[in-house]
N, C-alpha and C positions, 0 to 999 in steps of 0.2 A: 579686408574689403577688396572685390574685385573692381577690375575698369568698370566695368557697367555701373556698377553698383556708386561707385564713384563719381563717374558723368553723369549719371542719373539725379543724384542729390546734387549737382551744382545747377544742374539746367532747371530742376524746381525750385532752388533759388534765387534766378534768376542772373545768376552768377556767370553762364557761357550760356551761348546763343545754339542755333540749329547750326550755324555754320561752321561753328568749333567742333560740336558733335560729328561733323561730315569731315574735317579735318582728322580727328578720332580714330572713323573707319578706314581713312584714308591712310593714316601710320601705318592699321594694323594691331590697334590697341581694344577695339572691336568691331564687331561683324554691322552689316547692311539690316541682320533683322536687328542687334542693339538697337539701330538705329531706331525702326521704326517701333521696337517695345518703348523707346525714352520720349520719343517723339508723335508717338504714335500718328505720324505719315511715314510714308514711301520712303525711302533713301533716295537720295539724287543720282541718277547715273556715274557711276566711276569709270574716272579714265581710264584707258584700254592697258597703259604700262600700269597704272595705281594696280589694276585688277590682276595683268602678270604678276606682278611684286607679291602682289597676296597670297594669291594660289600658288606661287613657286614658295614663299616662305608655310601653308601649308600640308605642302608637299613633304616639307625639310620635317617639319615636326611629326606630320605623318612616320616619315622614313625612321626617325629618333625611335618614336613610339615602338614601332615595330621590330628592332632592333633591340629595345629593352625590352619587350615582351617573353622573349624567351624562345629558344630554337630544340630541333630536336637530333639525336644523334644515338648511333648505336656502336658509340666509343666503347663504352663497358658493357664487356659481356658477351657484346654482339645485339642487344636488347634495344629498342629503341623507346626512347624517353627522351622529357623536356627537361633541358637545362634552363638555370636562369641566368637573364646575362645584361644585366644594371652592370653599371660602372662597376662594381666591388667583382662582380664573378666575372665580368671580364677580364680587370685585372688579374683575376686568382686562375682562371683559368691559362690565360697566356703568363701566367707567372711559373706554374706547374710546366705547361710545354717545354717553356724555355731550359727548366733544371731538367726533364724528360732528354729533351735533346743532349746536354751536356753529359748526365749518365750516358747515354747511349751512345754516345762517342766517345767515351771511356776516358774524360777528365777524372782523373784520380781523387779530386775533392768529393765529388759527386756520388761515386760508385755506392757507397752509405746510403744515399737517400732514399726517403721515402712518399708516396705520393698519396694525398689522402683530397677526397674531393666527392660530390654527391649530386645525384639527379634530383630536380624539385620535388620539394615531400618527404624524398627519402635522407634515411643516416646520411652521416660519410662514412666512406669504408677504405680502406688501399686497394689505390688502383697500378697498374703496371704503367712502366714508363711509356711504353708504343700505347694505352690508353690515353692516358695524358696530350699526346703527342694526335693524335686521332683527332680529340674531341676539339683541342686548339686548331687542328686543319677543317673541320665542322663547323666551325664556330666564324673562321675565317671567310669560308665561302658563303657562309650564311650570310655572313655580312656586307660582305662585297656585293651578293647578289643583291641586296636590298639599296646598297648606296647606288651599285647602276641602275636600277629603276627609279632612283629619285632622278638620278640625273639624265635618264632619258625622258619622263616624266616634265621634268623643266626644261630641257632642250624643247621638247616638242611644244611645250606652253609657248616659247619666245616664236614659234613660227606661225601662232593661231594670228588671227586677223579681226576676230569678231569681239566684243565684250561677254554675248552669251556662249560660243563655243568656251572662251577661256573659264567660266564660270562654272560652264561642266564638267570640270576636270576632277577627277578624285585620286586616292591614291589607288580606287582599283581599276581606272582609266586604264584600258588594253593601246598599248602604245605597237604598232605593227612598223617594222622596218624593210621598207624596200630597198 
């Protein structure tokens, strides 16, 4: 059962009030329309840091999301295709880099190994160690470029001044730097 779902059946029992509900929004545990689906009135205006707080933690989970979604890269082949890249292929893929590197620098343990690893959809197949080592530097920038956009994305939240400019912020907010 979700928050909503949650607050909803205490507030028809009579069990928390609107101002608990607006406490609710106010964590972060749900949105302005929860409010008004459980309540069916308006949400009370949110303070202007409550409302940073929300949309910078927005942002964060945006940023997440986008990050597990999946990147693309023309490591094997030369070919370009989407990798996945959830916790598990991230580790796998900077797990392969890492032994990639240690081959390639000609660690005597290493020189045996083999690299096996696959684009979303497809098999896995062997791949060469400078692939390996490619798609971990793809993967890399992929992701950095994503965390500096959250973080410039929330810097420039904490200099807005209004409650309605902070409200318009998305994660595809064009953030321009002079």
């Amino acid at each position: 059962m979700d928050n909503k779902t949650r607050i909803s059946m205490l507030y028809s029992m009579n069990q928390i009030n609107k101002e608990a509900i607006f406490d609710y929004v106010c964590s972060g545990k749900i949105t302005t329309v929860d409010y008004k689906t459980i309540t069916l009135e308006e949400c009370p205006g949110l303070p202007l840091e409550v409302a940073k707080k929300l949309k910078k933690d927005e942002i964060s989970l945006a940023c997440k999301n986008v990050i597990y979604g999946g990147f693309t890269s023309t490591a094997h082949y030369s070919v370009e295709k989407t990798f996945g890249s959830n916790s598990e292929d991230q580790a796998n893929i900077t797990g392969n880099a890492q032994s990639a590197i240690s081959k390639v620098a000609g660690v005597a343990e290493c020189q045996a190994d083999k690299f096996y690893y696959h684009a979303s959809g497809e098999p896995f197949e062997e791949w060469s160690a400078s692939e390996c080592i490619d798609l971990g530097r793809d993967f890399k920038s992929f992701k950095e470029t994503q965390l500096m956009k959250s973080k410039r994305i929330q810097d420039y939240i904490d200099t807005l001044t209004t409650l309605a400019a902070t409200l318009s912020i998305t994660w595809n907010t064009e953030i321009t730097t002079s």
